[in-house]
N, C-alpha and C positions, 0 to 999 in steps of 0.2 A: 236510362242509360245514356241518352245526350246527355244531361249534364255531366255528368259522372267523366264521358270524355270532356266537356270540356274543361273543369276544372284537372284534369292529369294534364292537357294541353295548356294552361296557365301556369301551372308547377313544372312541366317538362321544360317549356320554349326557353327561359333565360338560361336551365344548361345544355340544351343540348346549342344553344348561341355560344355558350362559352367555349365549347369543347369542338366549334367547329363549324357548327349547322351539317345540317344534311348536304354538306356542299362536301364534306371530307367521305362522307361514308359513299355515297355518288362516285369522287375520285378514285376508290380504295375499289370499288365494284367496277368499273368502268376504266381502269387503270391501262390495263395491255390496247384497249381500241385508240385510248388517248396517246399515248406515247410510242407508239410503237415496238415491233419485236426486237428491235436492237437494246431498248431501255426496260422494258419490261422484266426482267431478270436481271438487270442490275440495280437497280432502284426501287424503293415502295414508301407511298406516302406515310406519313406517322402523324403528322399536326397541322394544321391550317389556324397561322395567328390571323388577329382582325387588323393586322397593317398589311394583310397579304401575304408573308411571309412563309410558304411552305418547306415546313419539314421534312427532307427525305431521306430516309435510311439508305448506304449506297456500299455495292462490293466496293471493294478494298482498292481492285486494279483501275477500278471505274470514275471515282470522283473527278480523276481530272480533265478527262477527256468530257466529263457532264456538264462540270464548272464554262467548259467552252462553249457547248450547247445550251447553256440555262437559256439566254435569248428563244434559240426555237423551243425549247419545254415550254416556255410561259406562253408564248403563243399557240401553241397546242391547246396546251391547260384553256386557256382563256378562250379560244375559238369554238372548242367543244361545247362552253358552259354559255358561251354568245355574249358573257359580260366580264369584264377584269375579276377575275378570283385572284389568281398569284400575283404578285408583284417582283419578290424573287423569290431563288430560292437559298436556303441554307440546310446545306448537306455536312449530314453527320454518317461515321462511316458504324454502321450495325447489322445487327442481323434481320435477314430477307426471311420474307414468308416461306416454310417449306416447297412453295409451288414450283416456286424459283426452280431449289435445287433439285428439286423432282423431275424436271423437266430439263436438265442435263443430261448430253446420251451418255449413254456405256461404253466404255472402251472396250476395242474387238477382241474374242478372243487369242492367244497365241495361232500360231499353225500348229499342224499335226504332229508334225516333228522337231517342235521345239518343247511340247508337253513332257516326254520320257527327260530329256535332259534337266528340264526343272526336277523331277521325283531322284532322280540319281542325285545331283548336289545337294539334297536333304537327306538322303539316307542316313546320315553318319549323325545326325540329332534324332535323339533319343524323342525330346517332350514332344506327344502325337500334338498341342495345343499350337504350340511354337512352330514345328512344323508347317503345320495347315494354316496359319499364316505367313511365315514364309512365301507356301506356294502360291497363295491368294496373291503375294506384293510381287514376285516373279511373273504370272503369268500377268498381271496387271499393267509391269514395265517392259512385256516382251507386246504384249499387245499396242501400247503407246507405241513402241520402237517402231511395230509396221507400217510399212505405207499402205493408204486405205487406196 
């Protein structure tokens, strides 16, 4: 059985170097301690090149305000790991791992009295489907509306 690992550890080690090292899968597990709650849900590692270069998927509203922080990421990055990993970064804008948006609260429900008045302005549509979407997007923007 020793050999056996070690020849899979002579076949693994040049790709799992190519694709990263265990330095990306580390960041990727390790990501929300490293960067903190403000970055952790708008950003998620995807590639670690061998010039340092890390790839990070990033919302949409966020790249620019990260692009000014990349300085403190890479020090983050880097002080975590106690040796230069990143050098910089290069943000492309994609999609975040579901945790992200799972992790967005819900907006409140309506008040009591603003419920009947949603059912009354749908009465006169017919489609029950159309409907109950409607009132889903109703109560959704009376809820935004309130102050919490």
């Amino acid at each position: 059985m020793r050999a056996i690992g070690v020849a899979v550890s002579d076949v693994a080690a040049p790709i799992v170097r190519r694709r990263g090292g265990g330095t990306l899968g580390r960041l990727k597990t390790e990501w929300a301690a490293i960067v903190g709650a403000p970055w952790q849900d708008v950003a998620w590692p995807v590639a670690l090149g061998r010039d340092g270069a890390l790839k990070l998927h990033v919302a949409s509203g966020a790249a620019l305000e990260l692009q000014h922080r990349a300085p403190l990421l890479i020090a983050r990055i880097n002080g975590f790991f106690g040796r230069p990993v990143a050098t910089r970064l290069a943000l492309v804008q994609g999609p975040l791992p579901l945790t992200a948006i799972a992790a967005r609260p819900a907006l409140p429900p309506p008040a009591e009295r603003e419920a009947p008045a949603i059912e009354d302005s749908l009465s006169a549509i017919e489609d029950p489907e159309l409907r109950a979407a409607l009132a889903r997007l109703g109560r959704a923007l009376l809820g935004r509306r309130r102050p919490a």
